[in-house]
Every structure is written in C-alpha cells, then in structure tokens.
C-alpha positions as a Markdown table, in Angstrom:
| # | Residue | x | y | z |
|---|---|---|---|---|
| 1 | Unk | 0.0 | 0.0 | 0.0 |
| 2 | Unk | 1.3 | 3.5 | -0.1 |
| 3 | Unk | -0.1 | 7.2 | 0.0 |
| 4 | Unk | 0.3 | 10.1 | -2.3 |
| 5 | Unk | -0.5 | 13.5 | -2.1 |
| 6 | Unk | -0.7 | 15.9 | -4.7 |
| 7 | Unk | -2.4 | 19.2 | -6.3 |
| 8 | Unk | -5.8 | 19.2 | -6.5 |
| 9 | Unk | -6.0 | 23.0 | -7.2 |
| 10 | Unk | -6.6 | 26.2 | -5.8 |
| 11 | Unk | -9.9 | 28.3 | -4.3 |
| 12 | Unk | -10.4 | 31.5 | -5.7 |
| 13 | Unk | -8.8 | 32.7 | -2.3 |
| 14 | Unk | -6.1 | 31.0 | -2.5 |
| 15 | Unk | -6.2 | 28.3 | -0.5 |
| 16 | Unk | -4.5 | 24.9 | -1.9 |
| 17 | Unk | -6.7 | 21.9 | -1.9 |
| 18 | Unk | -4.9 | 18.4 | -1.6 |
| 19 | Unk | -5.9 | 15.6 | -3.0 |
| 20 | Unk | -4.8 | 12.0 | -2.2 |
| 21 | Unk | -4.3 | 8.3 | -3.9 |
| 22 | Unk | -4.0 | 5.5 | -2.2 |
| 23 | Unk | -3.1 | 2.2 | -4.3 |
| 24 | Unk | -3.0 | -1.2 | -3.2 |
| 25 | Unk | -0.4 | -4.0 | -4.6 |
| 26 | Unk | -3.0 | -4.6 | -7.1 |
| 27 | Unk | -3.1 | -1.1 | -8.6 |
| 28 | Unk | -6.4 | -0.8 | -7.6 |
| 29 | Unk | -6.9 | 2.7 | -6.0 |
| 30 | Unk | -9.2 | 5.2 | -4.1 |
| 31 | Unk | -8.7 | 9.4 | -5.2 |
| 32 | Unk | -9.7 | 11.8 | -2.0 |
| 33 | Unk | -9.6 | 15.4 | -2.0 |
| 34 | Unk | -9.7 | 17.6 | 0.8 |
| 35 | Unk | -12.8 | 19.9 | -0.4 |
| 36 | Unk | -15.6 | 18.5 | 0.9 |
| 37 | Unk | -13.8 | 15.7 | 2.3 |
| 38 | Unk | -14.7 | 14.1 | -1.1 |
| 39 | Unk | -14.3 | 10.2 | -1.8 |
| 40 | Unk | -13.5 | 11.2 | -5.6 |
| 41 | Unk | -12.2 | 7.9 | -7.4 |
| 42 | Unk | -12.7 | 4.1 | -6.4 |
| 43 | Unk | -10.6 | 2.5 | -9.1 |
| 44 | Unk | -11.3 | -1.2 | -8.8 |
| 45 | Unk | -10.6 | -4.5 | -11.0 |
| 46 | Unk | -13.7 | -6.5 | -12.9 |
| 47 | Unk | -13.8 | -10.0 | -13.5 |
| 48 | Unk | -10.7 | -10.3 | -16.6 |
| 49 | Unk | -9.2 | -7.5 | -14.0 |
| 50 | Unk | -10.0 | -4.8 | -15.6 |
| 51 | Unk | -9.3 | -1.2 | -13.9 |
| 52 | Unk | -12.1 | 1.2 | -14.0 |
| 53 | Unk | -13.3 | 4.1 | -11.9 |
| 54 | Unk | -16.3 | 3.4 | -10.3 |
| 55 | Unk | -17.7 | 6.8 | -8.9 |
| 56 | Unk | -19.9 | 9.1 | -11.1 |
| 57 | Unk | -18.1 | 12.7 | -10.4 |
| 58 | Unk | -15.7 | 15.1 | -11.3 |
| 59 | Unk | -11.8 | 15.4 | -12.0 |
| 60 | Unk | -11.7 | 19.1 | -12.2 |
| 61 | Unk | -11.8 | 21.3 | -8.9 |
| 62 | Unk | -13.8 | 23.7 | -11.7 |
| 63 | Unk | -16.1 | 20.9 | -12.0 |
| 64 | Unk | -16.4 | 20.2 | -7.8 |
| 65 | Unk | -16.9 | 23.5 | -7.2 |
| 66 | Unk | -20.1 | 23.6 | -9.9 |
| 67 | Unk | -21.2 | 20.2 | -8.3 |
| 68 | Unk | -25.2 | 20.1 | -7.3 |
| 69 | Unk | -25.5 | 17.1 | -6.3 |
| 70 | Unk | -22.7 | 16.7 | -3.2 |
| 71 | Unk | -20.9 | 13.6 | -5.6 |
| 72 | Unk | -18.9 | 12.0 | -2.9 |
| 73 | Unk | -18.5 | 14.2 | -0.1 |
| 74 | Unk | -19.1 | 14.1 | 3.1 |
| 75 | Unk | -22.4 | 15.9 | 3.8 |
| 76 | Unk | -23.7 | 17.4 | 7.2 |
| 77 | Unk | -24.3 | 18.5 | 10.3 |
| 78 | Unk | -27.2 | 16.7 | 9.5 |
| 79 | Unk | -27.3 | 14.9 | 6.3 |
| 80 | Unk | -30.9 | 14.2 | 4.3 |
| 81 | Unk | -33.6 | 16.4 | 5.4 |
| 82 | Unk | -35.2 | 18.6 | 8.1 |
| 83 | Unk | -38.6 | 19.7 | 8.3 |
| 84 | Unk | -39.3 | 23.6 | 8.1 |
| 85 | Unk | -40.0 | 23.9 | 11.9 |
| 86 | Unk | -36.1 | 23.1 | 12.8 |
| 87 | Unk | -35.2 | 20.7 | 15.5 |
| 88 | Unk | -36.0 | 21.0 | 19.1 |
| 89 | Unk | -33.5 | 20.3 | 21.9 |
| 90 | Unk | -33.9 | 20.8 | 26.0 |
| 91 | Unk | -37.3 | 22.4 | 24.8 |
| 92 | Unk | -36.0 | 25.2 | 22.8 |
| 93 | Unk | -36.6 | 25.3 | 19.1 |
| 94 | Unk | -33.5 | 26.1 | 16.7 |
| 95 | Unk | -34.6 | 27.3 | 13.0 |
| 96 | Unk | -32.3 | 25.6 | 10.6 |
| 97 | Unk | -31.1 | 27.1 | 7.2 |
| 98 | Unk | -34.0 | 26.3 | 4.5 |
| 99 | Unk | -32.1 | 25.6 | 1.4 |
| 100 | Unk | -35.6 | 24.0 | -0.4 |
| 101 | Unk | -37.3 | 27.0 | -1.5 |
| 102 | Unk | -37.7 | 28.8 | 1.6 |
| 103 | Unk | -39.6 | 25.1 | 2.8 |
| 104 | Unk | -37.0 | 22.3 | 4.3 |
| 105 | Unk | -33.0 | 21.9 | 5.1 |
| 106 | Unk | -31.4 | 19.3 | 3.1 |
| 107 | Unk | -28.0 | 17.9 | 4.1 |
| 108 | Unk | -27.4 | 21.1 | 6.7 |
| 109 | Unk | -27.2 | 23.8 | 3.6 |
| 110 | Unk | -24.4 | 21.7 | 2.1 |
| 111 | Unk | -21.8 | 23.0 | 4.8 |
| 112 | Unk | -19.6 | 20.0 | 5.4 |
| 113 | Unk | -20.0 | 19.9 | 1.4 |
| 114 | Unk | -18.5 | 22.7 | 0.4 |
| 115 | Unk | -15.8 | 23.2 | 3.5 |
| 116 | Unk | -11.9 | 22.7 | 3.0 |
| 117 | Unk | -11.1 | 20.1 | 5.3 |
| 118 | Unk | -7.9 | 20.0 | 7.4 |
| 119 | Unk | -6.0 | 16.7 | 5.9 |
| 120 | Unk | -3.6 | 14.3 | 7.5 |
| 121 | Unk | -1.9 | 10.9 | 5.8 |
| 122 | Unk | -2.2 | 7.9 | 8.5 |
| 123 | Unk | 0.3 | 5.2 | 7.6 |
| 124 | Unk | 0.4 | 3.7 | 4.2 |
| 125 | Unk | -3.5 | 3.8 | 3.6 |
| 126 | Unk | -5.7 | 6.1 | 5.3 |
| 127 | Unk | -6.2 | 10.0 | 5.3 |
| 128 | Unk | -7.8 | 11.9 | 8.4 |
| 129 | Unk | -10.2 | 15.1 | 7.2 |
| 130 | Unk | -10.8 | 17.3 | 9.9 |
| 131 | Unk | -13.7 | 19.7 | 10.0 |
| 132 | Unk | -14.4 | 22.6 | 12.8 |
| 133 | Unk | -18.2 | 23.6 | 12.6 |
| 134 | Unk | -19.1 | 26.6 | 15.0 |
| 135 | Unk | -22.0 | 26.9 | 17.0 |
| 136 | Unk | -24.6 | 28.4 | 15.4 |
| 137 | Unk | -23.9 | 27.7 | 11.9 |
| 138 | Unk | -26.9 | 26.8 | 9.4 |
| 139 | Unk | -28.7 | 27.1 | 13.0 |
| 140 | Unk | -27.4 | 24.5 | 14.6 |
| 141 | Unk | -26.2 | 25.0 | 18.4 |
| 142 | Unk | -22.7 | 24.0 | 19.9 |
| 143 | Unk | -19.5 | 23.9 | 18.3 |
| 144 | Unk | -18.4 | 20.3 | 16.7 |
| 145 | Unk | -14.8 | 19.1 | 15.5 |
| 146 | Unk | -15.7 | 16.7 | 13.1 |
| 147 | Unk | -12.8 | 14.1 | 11.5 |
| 148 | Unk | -13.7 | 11.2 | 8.7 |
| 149 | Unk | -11.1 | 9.3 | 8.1 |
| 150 | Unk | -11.0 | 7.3 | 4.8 |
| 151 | Unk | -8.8 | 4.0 | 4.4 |
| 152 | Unk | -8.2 | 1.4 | 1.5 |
| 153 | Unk | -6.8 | -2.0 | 1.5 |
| 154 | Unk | -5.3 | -4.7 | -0.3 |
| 155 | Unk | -9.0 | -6.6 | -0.7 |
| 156 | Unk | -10.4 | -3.3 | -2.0 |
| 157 | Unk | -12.3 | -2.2 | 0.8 |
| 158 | Unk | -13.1 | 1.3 | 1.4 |
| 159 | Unk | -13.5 | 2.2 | 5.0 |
| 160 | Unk | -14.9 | 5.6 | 6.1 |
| 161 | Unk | -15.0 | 6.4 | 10.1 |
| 162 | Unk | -16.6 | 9.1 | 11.3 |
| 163 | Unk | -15.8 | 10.8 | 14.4 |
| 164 | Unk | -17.5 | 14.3 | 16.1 |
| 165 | Unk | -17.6 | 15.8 | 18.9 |
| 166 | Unk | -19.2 | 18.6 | 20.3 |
| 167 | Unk | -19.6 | 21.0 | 23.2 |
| 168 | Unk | -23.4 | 21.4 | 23.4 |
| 169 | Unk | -26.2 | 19.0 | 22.4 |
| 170 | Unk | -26.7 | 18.6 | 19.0 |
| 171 | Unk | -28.4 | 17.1 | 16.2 |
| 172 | Unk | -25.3 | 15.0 | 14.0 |
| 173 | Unk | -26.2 | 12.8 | 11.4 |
| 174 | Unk | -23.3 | 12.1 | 8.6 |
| 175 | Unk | -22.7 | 10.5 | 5.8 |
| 176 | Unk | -21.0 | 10.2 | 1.9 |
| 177 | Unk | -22.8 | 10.9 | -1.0 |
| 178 | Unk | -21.3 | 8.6 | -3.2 |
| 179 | Unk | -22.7 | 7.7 | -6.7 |
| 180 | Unk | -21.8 | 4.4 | -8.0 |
| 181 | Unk | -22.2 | 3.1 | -11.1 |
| 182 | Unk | -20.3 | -0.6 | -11.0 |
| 183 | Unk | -19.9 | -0.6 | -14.9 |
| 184 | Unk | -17.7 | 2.4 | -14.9 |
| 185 | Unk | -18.3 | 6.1 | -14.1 |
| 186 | Unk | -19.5 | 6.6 | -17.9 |
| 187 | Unk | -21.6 | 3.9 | -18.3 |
| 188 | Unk | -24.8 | 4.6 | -18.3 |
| 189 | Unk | -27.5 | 4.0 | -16.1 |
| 190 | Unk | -27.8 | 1.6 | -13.6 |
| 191 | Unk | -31.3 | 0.1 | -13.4 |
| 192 | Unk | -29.9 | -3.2 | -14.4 |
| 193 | Unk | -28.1 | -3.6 | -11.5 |
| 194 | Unk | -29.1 | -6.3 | -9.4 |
| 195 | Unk | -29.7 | -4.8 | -5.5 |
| 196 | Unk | -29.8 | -6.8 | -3.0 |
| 197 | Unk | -31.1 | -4.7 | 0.7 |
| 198 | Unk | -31.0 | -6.5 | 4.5 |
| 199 | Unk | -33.7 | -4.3 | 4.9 |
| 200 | Unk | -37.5 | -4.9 | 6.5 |
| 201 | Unk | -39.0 | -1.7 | 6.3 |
| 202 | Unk | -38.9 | 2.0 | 5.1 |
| 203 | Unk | -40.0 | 5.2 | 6.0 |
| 204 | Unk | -42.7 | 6.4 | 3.2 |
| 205 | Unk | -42.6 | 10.4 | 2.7 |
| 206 | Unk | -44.4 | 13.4 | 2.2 |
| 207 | Unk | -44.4 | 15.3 | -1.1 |
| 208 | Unk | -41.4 | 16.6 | 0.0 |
| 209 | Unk | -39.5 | 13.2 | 0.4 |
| 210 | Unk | -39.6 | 14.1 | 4.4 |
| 211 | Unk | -40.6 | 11.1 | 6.3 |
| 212 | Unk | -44.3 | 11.1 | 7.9 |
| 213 | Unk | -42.9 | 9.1 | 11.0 |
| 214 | Unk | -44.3 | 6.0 | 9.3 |
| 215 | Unk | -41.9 | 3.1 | 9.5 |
| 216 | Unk | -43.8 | 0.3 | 6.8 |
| 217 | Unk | -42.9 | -3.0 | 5.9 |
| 218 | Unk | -41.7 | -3.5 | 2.6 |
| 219 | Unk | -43.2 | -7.1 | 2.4 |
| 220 | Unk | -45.5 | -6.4 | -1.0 |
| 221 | Unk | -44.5 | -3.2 | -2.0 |
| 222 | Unk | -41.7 | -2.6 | -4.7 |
| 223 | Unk | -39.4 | -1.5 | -1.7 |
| 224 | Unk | -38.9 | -5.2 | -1.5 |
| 225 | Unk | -35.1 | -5.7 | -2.0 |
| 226 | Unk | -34.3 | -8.0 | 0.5 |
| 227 | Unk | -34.1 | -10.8 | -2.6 |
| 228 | Unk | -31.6 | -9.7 | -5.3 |
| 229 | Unk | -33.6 | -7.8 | -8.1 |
| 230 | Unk | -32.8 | -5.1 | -10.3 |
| 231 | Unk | -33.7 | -1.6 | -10.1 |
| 232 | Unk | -35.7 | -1.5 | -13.0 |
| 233 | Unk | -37.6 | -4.8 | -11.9 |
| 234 | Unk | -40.0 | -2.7 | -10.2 |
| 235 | Unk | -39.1 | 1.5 | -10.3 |
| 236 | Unk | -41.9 | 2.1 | -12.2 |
| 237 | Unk | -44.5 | 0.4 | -10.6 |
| 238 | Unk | -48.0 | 2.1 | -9.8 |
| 239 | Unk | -47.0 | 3.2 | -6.3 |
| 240 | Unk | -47.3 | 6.5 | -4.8 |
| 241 | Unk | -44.0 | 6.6 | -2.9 |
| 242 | Unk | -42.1 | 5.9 | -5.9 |
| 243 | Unk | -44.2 | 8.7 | -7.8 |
| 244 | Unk | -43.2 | 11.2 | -4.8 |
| 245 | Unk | -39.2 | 10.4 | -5.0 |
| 246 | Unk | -39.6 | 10.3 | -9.0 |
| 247 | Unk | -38.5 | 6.7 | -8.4 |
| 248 | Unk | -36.3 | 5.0 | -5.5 |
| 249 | Unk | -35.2 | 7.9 | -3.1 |
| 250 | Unk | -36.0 | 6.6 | 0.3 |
| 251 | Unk | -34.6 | 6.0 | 3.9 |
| 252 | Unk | -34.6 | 2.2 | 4.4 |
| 253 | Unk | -34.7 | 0.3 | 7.4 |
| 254 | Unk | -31.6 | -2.0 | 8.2 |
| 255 | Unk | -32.7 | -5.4 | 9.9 |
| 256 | Unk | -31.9 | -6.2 | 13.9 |
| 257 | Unk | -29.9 | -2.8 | 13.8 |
| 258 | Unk | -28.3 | -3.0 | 17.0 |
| 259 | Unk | -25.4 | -0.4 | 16.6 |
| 260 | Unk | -22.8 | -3.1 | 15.7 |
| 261 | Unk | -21.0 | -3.1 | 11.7 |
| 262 | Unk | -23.4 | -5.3 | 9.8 |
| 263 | Unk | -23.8 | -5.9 | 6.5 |
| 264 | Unk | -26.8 | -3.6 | 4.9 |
| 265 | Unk | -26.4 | -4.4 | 0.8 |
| 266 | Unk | -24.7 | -6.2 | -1.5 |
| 267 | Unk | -24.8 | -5.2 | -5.4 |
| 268 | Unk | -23.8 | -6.4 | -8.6 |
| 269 | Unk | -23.7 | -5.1 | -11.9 |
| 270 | Unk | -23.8 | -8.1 | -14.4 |
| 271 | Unk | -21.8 | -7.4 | -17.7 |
| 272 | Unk | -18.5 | -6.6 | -15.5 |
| 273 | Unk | -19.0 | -8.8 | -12.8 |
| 274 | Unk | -18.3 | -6.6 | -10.4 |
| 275 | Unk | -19.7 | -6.9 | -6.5 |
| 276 | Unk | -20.3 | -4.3 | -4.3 |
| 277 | Unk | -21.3 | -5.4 | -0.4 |
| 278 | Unk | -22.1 | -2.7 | 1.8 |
| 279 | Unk | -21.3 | -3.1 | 6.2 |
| 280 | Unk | -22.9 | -0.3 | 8.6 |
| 281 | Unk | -23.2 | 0.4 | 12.3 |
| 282 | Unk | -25.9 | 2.8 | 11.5 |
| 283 | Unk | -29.5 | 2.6 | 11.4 |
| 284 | Unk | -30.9 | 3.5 | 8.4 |
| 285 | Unk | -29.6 | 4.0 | 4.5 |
| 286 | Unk | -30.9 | 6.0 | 2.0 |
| 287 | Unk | -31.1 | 4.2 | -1.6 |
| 288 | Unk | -31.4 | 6.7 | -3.9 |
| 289 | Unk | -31.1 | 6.2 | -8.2 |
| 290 | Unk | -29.7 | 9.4 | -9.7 |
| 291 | Unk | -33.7 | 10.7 | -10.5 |
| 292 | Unk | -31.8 | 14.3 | -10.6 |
| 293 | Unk | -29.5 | 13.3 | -12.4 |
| 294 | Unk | -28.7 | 14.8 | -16.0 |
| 295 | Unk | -28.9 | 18.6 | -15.1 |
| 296 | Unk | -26.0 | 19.3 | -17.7 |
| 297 | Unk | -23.1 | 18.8 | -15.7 |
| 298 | Unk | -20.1 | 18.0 | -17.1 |
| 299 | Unk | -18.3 | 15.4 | -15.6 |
| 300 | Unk | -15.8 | 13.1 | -15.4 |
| 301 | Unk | -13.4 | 12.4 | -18.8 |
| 302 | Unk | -15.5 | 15.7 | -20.0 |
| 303 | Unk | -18.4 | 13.8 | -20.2 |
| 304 | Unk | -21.7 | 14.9 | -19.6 |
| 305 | Unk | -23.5 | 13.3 | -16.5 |
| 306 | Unk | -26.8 | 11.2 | -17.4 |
| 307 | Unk | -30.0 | 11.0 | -15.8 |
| 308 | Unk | -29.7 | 7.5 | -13.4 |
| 309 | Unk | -26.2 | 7.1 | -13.8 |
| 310 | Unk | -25.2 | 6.5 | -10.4 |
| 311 | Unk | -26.9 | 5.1 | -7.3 |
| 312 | Unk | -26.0 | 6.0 | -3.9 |
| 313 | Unk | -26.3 | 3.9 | -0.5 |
| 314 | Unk | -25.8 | 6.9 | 1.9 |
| 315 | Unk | -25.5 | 5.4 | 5.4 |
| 316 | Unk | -27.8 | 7.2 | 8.3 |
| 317 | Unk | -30.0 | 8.1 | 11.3 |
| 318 | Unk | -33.4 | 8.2 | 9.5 |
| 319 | Unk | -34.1 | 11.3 | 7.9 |
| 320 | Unk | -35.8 | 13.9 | 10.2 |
| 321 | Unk | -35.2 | 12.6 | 12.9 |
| 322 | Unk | -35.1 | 14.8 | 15.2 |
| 323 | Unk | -38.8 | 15.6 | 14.8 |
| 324 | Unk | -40.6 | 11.9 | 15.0 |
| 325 | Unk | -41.1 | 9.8 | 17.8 |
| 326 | Unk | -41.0 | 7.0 | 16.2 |
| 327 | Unk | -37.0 | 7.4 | 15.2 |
| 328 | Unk | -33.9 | 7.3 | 16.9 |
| 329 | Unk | -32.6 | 11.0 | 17.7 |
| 330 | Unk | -29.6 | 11.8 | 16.0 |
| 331 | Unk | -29.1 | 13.8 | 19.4 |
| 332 | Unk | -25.0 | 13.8 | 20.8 |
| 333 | Unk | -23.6 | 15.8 | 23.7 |
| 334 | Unk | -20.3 | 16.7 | 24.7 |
| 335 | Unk | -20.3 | 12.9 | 26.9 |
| 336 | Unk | -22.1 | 11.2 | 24.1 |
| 337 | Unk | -19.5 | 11.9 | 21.1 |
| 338 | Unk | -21.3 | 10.7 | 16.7 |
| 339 | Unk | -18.9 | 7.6 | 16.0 |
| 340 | Unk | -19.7 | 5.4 | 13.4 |
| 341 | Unk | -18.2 | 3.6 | 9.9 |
| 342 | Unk | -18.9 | 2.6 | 6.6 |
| 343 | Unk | -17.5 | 0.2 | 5.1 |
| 344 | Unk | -17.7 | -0.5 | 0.8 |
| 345 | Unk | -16.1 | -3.8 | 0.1 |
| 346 | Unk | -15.8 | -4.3 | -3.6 |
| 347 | Unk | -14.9 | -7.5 | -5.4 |
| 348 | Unk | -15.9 | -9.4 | -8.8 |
| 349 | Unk | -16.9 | -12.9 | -9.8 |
C-alpha cells in the first residue's frame, strides 16, 4: 500500500486543496480530496481485471466547485432532510437554514460539502479530514470538531469512520454521498443492477420526500429488495411513494440494527462482474437512483452526466429525525461523542 499526495487545485482565495491516492499492490486505488472531504475515485478491477473508476463525479476542482449534487463528499451536520419547523432540543426550538425553497433543510445547507477540510496521511492507507463547525452555523447549536477518516486496502475495501464531537447537544447525522455506477463512471444507467437490501422496512414520505414518521414494511411493495432484483424490476411500478421520490429515493430500514457493523447491501452489476457489499453500524440508509440526475453537468473524462447514472447507498439516522417519535434521535452531547463507519467492500466474480 502507499499514499500520495498531490495538487488538486486552488480556491479562488487562494487556499490549496490536496488531493490524495492510495493504491493497493493490485493497482487498484481510491482518489480523496480535501474539499468537501470528497471520496472522488474508487478504481477497482472487474472479473478479466479490468481497472475502472467506479464513482460518477468530477476530476476538475472547476467541475467540484459547480457540483449540485454533493458527488462524494461528506455531507452534514445533519445529512438528508429537516422539516421547516427546525429541530428542538432541552425544549427550545433552533430554526435551521432552509435551502428547499424557503420550505426544508437538506443535508445542513451543504456546509460540510463545500468546507476545505484540514487533511492528515495515516500510515500507508488512510487520510484523516478534519472539519471545525461553529456553533450556530446553518442554525445548529454547539461547536463540533468533526474528523472522517478514509482508508483502502489490499482486498479493496473502502473504509470511512466518522468521528464528532461537540460541546453542546446537537443534532449530527453524517454521511458520503457517493454515486456508483459498477460498470464504470461513464456507463450509463444503472437500473440493471441487481440490489440486493437487508432491509425490512422503510420510511414512506411526504411530497417533500420528508418522512411522515411512518416506518412500513416493505413485504409487497416494490421497496422489497431483500431478494436480489434489479432496479428496473419494479421503479416504475404504480405506487405512490415511488411517484413522490420520482423513483427509489428513500430512507430504508436495516434489519436487527443494533449499533454493531453489519452488513446492509450487497450489489452487482452483471456485464462486469463486479460486487459491491455494503457493512454499517448505523441505522438507516438512503437508496437513492440518480432521479436528478442529467442537469447538464459536465463530468468526469469531459463527459456529460446522465440521468440515473449512479446510485447512492448513503449510510444514516433516519431522515428527520429529530422531529418523530418513532425514530432514533440523531441527538450527541459533549459525553455522548457521533462515531460510526462505513464500510464499501468491492470485489468481482
């Protein structure tokens, strides 16, 4: 294994943004960059071997800084969304940023997104970002050191641990915003992958994708992935949650969650053979298929991005909440510190 750090490019106030590769003995290798704490390129091998980037995204900082749809970073203080009426803590109420049209947050007004993170190399095969967000920002109270560090190994694994802590309870609720398209970042879509969820249930939403509080079996609806199926098997099926989300965009369930690393997915793309399985300590994941995809973006190779090109497994507290009963509070204080991980394993048969 080894590290290697490089130019990325620089801000329009001059700050330098590094950017990082770390290969295994394979050749296979993972691309970070410190804006946005971004996950940028997961090169890995398909079954004859064959080395292809596997993230839809961007290999221009031009190209990151125009990005709309957070492509690999690490998003927060709250990923997903927030209802209009803020979060309420102790009793008091704290307005958060509404970045929807005036209506909803969604993933805390992209601050971790767009932040230059503090970067450290650890060993041979992991980088530390570090993240200071201040009390008050986007609305949220107490002041929170952040660090996700991001690791690679020999069996193509991508690790990403997430560590906060803060000084006043908050709401904290990370994650990465990875697309992956396991044909190659320009393939095109990915509805023929086969998806494969350890998940029981969902959360249906509002018209504004916000969870109702609802937590619903998938048994008979087309949320049913806990058999292997592809995505187009059943994403445009007469169902009113997929009309909402324009298709699959929806916080699932993971099965006897009990805060340990368990595996949540496992997902295969047929022509290249190539196997992705997925491992959280987290509660919830968000499947979502690229439906805003294709907003002429250039990405990638100078290639435009296409609608449903990537998919995204964004680990998670449930979205919203902070504001239903019925979920777990993504609530931390300076004694109870956000810990978690994420683990990608890739491999091909």
């Amino acid at each position: 294994m080894k590290t290697e750090q490089f130019l990325y490019g620089t801000l329009k106030d001059g700050r330098a943004v590094p950017a990082f590769k770390i290969t295994n003995e394979k050749g296979a290798y993972v691309e970070l960059i410190a804006y946005g704490a971004t996950l940028n390129k997961i090169v890995v091998p398909d079954k004859n071997g064959v080395l292809e980037d596997v993230l839809v995204g961007f290999d221009t900082l031009e190209g990151q800084l125009l990005c709309t749809e957070s492509n690999g970073r690490t998003v927060g203080r709250v990923a997903n969304r927030i209802a209009g009426n803020g979060i309420t803590i102790d009793g008091k109420n704290y307005p958060i940023t509404k970045n929807v049209d005036g209506k909803f947050t969604l993933h805390g007004n992209h601050e971790y997104a767009t932040a230059l993170w503090d970067a450290e190399i650890l060993g041979d095969n992991a980088v530390k970002f570090s993240y200071d967000s201040k009390d008050g920002n986007e609305g949220f109270p107490g002041n929170v050191h952040n660090e996700v560090t991001m690791s690679f190994s020999e069996d193509c694994k991508v690790k990403i641990h997430y560590e906060a802590h803060t000084d006043a309870p908050t709401a904290i609720n990370m994650t990465n915003h990875a697309y992956f398209n396991l044909a190659g970042y320009d393939a095109e879509q990915i509805v023929d992958h086969e998806v494969q969820l350890f998940c029981d249930a969902y959360t249906p939403t509002n018209t504004d994708c916000i969870p109702t509080g609802e937590i619903r079996s998938v048994a008979g609806t087309p949320f049913d992935f806990r058999q292997p199926k592809t995505i187009r098997q059943d994403v445009d099926a007469d169902d009113e949650q997929l009309k909402l989300g324009i298709g699959y965009d929806h916080n699932f369930a993971i099965a006897d969650y009990d805060g340990t690393l368990r595996k949540f997915a496992i997902v295969k793309e047929p022509k290249t053979g190539r196997v992705m399985t997925a491992y959280t300590d987290l509660p919830g994941v968000q499947f979502y298929i690229g439906n805003w995809m294709g907003k002429q973006q250039i990405g990638k190779g100078g290639k435009e991005i296409l609608y449903r090109q990537g998919f995204c497994l964004e680990t998670q507290y449930f979205p919203d909440a902070m504001n239903h009963d019925t979920f777990i509070p993504c609530l931390f204080t300076p004694e109870k510190p956000y810990i978690s991980e994420t683990v990608y394993a890739f491999s091909a048969e």
